[in-house]
KERO-113178 format. One record per residue: y, x, z of N, C-alpha, C, O in turn; residue number from 1. Coordinates in steps of 0.2 Angstrom, whole numbers, plus 5000, padded with zeros to 4 digits. Last residue first. Layout:
// KERO-113178
+------+------+------+------+------+------+------+------+------+------+------+------+-----+
!   ny !   nx !   nz !  cay !  cax !  caz !   cy !   cx !   cz !   oy !   ox !   oz !  nr !
+------+------+------+------+------+------+------+------+------+------+------+------+-----+
!    Y !    X !    Z !    Y !    X !    Z !    Y !    X !    Z !    Y !    X !    Z ! NUM !
...
+------+------+------+------+------+------+------+------+------+------+------+------+-----+
END
This chain:
// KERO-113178
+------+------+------+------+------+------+------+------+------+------+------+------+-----+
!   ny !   nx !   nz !  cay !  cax !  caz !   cy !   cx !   cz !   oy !   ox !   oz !  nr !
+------+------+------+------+------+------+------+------+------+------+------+------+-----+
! 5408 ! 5276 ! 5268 ! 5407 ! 5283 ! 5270 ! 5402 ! 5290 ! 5267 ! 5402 ! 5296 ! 5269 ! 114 !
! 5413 ! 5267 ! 5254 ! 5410 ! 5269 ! 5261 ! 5408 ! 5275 ! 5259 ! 5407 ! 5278 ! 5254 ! 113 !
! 5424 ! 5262 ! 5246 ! 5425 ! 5266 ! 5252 ! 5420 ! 5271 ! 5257 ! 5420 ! 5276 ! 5261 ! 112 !
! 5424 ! 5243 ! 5250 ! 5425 ! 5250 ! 5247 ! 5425 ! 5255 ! 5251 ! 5425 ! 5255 ! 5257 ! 111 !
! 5420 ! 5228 ! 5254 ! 5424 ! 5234 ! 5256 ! 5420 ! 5240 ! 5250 ! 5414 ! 5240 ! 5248 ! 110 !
! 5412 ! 5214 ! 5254 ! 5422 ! 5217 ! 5251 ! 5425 ! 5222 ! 5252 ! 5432 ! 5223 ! 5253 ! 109 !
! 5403 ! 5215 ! 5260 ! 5401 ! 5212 ! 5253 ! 5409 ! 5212 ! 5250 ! 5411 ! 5209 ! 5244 ! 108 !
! 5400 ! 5222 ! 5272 ! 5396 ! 5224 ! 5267 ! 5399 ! 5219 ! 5260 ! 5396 ! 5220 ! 5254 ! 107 !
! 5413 ! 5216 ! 5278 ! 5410 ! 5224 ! 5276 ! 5408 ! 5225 ! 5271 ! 5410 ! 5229 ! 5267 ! 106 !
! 5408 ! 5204 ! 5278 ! 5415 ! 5205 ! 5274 ! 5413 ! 5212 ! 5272 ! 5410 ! 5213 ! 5267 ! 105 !
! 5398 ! 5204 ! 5288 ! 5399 ! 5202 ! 5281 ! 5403 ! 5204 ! 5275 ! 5401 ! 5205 ! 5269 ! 104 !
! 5405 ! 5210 ! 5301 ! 5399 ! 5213 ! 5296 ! 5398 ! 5212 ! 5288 ! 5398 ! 5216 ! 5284 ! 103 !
! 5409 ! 5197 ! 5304 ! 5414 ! 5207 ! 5301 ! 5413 ! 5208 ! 5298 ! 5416 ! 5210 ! 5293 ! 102 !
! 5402 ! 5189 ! 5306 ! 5405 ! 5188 ! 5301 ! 5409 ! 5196 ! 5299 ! 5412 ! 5198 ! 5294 ! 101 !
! 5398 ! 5197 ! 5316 ! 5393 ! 5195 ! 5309 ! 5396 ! 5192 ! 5305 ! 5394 ! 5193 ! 5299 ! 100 !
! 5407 ! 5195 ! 5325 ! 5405 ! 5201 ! 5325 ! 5398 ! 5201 ! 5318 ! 5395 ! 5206 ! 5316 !  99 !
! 5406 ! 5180 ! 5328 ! 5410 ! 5183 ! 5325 ! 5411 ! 5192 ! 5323 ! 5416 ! 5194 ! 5319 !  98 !
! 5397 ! 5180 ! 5337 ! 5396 ! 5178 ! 5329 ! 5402 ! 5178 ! 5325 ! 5402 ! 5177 ! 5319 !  97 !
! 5398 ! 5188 ! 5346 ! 5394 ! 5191 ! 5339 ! 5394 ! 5186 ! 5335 ! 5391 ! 5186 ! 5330 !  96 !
! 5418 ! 5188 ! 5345 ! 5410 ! 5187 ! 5350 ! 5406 ! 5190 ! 5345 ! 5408 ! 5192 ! 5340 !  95 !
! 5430 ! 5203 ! 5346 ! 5426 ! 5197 ! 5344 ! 5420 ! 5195 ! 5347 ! 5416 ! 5199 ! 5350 !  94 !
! 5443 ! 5213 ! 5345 ! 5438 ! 5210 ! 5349 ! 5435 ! 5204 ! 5347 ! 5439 ! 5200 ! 5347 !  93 !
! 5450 ! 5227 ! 5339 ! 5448 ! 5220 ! 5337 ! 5445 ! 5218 ! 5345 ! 5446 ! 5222 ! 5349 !  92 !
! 5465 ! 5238 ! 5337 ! 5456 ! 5236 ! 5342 ! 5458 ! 5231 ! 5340 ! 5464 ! 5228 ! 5339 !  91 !
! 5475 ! 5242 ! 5324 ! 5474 ! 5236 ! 5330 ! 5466 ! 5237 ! 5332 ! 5461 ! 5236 ! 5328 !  90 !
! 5489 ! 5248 ! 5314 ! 5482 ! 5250 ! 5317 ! 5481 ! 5245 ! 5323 ! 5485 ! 5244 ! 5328 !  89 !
! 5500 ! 5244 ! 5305 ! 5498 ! 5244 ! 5312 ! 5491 ! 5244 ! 5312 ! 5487 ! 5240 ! 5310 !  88 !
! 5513 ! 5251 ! 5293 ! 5504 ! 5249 ! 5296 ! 5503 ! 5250 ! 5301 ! 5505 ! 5255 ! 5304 !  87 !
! 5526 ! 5240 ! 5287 ! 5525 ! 5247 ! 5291 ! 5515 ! 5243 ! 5293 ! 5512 ! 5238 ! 5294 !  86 !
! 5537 ! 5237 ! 5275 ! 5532 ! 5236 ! 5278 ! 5531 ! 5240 ! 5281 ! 5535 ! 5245 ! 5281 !  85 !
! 5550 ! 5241 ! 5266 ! 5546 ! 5234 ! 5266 ! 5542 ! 5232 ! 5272 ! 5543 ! 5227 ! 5275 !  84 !
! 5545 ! 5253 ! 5259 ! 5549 ! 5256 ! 5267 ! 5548 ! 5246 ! 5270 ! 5546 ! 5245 ! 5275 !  83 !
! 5529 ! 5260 ! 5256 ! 5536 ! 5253 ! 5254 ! 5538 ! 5253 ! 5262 ! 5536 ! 5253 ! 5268 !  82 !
! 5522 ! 5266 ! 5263 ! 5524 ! 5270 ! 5259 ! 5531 ! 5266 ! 5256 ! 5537 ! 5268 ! 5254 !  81 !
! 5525 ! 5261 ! 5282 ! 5522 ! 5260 ! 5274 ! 5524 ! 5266 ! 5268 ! 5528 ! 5271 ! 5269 !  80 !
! 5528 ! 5269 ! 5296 ! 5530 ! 5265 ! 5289 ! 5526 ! 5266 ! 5285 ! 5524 ! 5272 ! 5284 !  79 !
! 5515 ! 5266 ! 5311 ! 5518 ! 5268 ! 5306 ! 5522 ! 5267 ! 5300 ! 5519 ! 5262 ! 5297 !  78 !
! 5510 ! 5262 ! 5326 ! 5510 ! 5260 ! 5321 ! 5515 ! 5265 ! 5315 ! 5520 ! 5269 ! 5318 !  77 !
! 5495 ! 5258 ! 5338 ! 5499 ! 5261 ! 5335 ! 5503 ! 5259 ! 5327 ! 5500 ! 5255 ! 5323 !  76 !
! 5487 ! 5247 ! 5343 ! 5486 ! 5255 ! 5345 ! 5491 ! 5257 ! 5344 ! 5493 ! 5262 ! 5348 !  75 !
! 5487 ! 5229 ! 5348 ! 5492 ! 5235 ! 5342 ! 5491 ! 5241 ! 5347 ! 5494 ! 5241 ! 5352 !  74 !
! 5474 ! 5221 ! 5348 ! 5478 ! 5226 ! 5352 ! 5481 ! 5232 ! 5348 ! 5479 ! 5237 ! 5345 !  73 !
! 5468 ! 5205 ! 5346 ! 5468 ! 5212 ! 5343 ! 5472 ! 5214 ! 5348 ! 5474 ! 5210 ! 5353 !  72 !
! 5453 ! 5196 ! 5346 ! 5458 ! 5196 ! 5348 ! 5461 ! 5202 ! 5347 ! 5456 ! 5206 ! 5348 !  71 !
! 5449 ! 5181 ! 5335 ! 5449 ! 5187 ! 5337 ! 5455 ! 5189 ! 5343 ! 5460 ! 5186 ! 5345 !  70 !
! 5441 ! 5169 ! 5324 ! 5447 ! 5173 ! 5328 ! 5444 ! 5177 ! 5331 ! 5438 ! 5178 ! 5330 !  69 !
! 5442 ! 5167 ! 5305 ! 5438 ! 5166 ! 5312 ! 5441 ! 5170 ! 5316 ! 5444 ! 5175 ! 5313 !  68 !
! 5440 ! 5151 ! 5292 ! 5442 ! 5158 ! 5295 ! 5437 ! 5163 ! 5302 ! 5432 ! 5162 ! 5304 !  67 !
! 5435 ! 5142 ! 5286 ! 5440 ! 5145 ! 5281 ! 5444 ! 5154 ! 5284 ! 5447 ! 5159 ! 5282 !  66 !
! 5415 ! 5143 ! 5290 ! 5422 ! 5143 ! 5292 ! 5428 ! 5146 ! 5285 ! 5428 ! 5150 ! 5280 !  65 !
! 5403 ! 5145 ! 5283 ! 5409 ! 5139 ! 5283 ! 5413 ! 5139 ! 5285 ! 5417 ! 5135 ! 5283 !  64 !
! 5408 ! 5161 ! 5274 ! 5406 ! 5160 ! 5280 ! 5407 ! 5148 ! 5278 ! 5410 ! 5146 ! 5274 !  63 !
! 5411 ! 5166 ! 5263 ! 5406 ! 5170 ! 5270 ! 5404 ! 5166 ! 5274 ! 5398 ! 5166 ! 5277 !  62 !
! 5418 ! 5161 ! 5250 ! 5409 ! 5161 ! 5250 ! 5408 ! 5167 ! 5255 ! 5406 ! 5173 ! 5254 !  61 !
! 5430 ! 5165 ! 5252 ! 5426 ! 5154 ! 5254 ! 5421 ! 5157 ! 5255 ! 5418 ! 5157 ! 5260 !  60 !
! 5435 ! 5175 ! 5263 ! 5437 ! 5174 ! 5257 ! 5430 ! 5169 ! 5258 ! 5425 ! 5168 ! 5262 !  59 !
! 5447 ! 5168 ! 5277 ! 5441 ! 5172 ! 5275 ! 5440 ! 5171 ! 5265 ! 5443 ! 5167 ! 5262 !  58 !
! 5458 ! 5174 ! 5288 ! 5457 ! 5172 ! 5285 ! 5450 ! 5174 ! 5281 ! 5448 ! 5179 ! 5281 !  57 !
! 5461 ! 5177 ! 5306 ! 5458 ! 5180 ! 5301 ! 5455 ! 5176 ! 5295 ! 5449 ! 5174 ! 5296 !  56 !
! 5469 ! 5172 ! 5319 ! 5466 ! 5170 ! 5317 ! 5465 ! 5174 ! 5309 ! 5470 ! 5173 ! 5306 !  55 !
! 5471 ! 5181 ! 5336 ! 5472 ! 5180 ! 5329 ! 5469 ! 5178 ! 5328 ! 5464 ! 5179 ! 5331 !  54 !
! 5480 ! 5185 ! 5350 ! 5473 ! 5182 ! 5348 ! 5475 ! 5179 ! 5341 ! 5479 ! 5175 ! 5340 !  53 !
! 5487 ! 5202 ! 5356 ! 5489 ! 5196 ! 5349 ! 5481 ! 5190 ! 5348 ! 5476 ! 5192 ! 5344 !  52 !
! 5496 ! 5212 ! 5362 ! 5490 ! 5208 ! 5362 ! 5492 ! 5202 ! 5357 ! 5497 ! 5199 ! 5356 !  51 !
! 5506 ! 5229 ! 5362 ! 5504 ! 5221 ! 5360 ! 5498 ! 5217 ! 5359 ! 5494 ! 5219 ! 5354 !  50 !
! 5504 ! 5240 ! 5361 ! 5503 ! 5237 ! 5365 ! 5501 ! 5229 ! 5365 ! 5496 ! 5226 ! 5367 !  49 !
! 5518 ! 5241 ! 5349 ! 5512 ! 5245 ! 5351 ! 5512 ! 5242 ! 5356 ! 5518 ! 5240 ! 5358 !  48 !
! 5526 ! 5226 ! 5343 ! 5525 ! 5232 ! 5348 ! 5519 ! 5233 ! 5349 ! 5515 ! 5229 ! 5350 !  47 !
! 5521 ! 5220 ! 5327 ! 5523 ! 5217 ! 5332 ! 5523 ! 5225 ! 5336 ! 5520 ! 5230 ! 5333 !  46 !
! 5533 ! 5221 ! 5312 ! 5527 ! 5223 ! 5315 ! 5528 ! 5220 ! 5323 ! 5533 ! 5219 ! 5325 !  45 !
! 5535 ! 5212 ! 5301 ! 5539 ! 5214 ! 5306 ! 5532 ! 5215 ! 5311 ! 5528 ! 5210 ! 5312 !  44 !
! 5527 ! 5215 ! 5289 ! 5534 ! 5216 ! 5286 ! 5535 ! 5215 ! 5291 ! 5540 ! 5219 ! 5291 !  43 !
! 5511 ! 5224 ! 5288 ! 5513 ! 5219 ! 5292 ! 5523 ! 5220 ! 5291 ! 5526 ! 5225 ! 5294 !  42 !
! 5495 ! 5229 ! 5286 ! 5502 ! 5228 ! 5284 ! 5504 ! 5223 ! 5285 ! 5501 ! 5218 ! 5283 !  41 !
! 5481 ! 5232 ! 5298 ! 5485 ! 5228 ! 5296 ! 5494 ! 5230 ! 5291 ! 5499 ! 5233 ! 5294 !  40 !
! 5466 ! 5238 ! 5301 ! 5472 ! 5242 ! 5299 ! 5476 ! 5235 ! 5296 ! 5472 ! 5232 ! 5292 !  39 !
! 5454 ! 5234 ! 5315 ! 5458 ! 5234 ! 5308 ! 5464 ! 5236 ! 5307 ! 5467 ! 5238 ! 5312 !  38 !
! 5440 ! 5237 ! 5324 ! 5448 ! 5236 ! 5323 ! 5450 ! 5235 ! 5314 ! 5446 ! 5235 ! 5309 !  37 !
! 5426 ! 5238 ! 5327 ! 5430 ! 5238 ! 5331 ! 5438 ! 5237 ! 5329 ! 5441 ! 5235 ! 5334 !  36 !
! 5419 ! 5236 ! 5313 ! 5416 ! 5232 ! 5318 ! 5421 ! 5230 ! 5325 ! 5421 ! 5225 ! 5327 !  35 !
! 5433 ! 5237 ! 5302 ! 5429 ! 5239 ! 5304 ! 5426 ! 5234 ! 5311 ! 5429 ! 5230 ! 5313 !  34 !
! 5446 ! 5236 ! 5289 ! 5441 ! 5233 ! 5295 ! 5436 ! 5239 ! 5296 ! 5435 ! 5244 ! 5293 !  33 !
! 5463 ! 5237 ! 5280 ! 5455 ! 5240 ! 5283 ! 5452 ! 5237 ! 5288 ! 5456 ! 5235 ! 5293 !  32 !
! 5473 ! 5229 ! 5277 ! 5471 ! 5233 ! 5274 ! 5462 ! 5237 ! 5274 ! 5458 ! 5239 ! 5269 !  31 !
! 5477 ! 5211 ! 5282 ! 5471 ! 5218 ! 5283 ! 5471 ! 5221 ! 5275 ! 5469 ! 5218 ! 5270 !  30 !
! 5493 ! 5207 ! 5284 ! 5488 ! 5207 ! 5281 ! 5485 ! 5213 ! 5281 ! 5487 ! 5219 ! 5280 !  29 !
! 5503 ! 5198 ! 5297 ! 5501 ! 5203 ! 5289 ! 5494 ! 5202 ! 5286 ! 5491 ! 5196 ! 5285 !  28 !
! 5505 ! 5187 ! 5303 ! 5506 ! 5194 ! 5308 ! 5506 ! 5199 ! 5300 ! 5510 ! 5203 ! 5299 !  27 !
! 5512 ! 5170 ! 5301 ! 5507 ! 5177 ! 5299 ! 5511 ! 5182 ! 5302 ! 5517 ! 5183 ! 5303 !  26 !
! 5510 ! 5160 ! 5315 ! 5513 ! 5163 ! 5312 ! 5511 ! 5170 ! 5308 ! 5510 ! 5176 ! 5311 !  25 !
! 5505 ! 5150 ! 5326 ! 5500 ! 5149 ! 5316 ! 5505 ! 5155 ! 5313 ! 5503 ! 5155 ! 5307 !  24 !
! 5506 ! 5153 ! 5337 ! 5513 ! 5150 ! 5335 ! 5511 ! 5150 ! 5327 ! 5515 ! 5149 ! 5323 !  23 !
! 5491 ! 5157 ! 5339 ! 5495 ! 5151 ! 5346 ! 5501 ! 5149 ! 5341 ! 5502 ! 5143 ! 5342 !  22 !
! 5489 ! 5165 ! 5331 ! 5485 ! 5157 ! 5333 ! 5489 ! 5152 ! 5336 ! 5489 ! 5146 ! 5335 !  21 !
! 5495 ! 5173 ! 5320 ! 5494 ! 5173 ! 5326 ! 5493 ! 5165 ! 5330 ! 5497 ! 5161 ! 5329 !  20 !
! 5483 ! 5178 ! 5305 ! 5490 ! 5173 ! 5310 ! 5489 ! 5174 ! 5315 ! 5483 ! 5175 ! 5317 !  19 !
! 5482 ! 5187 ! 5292 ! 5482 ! 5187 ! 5300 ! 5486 ! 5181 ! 5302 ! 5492 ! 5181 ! 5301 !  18 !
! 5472 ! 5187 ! 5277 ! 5480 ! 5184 ! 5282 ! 5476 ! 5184 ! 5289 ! 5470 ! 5183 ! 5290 !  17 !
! 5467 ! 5202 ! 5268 ! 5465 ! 5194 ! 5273 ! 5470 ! 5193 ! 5275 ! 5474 ! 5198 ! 5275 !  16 !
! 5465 ! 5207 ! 5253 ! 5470 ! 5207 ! 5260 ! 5469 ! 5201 ! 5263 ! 5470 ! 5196 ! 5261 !  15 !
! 5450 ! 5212 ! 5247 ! 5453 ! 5204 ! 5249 ! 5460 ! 5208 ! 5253 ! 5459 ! 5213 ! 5257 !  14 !
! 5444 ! 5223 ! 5247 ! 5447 ! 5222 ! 5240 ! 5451 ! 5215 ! 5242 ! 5455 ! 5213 ! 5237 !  13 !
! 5446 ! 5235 ! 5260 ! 5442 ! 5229 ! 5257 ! 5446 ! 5226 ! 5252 ! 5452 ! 5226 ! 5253 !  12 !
! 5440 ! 5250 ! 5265 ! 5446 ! 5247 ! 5264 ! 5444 ! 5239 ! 5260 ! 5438 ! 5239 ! 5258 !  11 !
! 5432 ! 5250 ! 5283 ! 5432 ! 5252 ! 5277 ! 5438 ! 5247 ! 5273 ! 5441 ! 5242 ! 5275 !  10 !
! 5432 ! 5263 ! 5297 ! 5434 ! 5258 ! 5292 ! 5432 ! 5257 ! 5285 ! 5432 ! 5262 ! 5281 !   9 !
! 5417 ! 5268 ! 5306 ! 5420 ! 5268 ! 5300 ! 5424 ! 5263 ! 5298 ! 5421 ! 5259 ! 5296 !   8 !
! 5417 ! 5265 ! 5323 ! 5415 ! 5263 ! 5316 ! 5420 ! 5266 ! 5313 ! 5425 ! 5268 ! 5315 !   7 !
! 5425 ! 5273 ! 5335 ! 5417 ! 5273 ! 5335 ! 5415 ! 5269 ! 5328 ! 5409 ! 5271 ! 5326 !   6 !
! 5439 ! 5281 ! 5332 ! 5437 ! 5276 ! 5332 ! 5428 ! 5275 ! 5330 ! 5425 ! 5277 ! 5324 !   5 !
! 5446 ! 5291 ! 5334 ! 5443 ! 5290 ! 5340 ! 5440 ! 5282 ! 5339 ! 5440 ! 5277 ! 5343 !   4 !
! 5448 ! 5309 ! 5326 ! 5446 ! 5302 ! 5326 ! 5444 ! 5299 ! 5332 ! 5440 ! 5303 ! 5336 !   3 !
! 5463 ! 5319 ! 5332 ! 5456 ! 5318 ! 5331 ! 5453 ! 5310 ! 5331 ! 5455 ! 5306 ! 5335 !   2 !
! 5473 ! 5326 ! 5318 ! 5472 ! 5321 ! 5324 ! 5464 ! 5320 ! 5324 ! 5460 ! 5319 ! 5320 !   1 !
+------+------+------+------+------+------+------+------+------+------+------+------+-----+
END
């Protein structure tokens, strides 16, 4: 399959909590980031399609904030190797300062790189 994502993920040693903002309710947790999306494991996945404005936890020393939102779009999804779970691939959307804090995490809790 041919890659159609403009940044590289990369895998990051934190699982972030995802919640969904509006109902605080956790969606999973990031497996992978990148500038445009994230890979999430997630125990009831939401429907491909699906829009979601999330809240992103953070590990304490990035940011002041304990978090930061976003807004995602489930592209797709598959089961986990733990039948438990399935990975949802998701576009991100963020402003830039939120697009700096991405970067952060990036560069200072991901592995992997390219």
């Amino acid at each position: 399959m041919r890659e159609k994502r403009a940044a590289p993920r990369r895998d990051t040693i934190y699982y972030l909590e995802v919640l969904d903002s509006r109902t605080n309710k956790p969606v999973g947790r990031v497996v992978d980031i990148s500038d445009g999306g994230l890979l999430v494991v997630c125990d009831r996945p939401p429907e491909t399609g699906t829009r979601i404005a999330a809240t992103i936890s953070l590990p304490e020393d990035i940011s002041e904030s304990a978090s930061f939102e976003c807004l995602l779009t489930v592209r797709w999804r598959r089961p986990d190797h733990n039948p438990d779970f399935t990975l949802v691939g998701c576009s991100m959307e963020v402003g830039p300062s939120e697009l700096n804090i991405v970067r952060e995490v990036i560069d200072r809790y991901s592995f992997n790189t390219p």
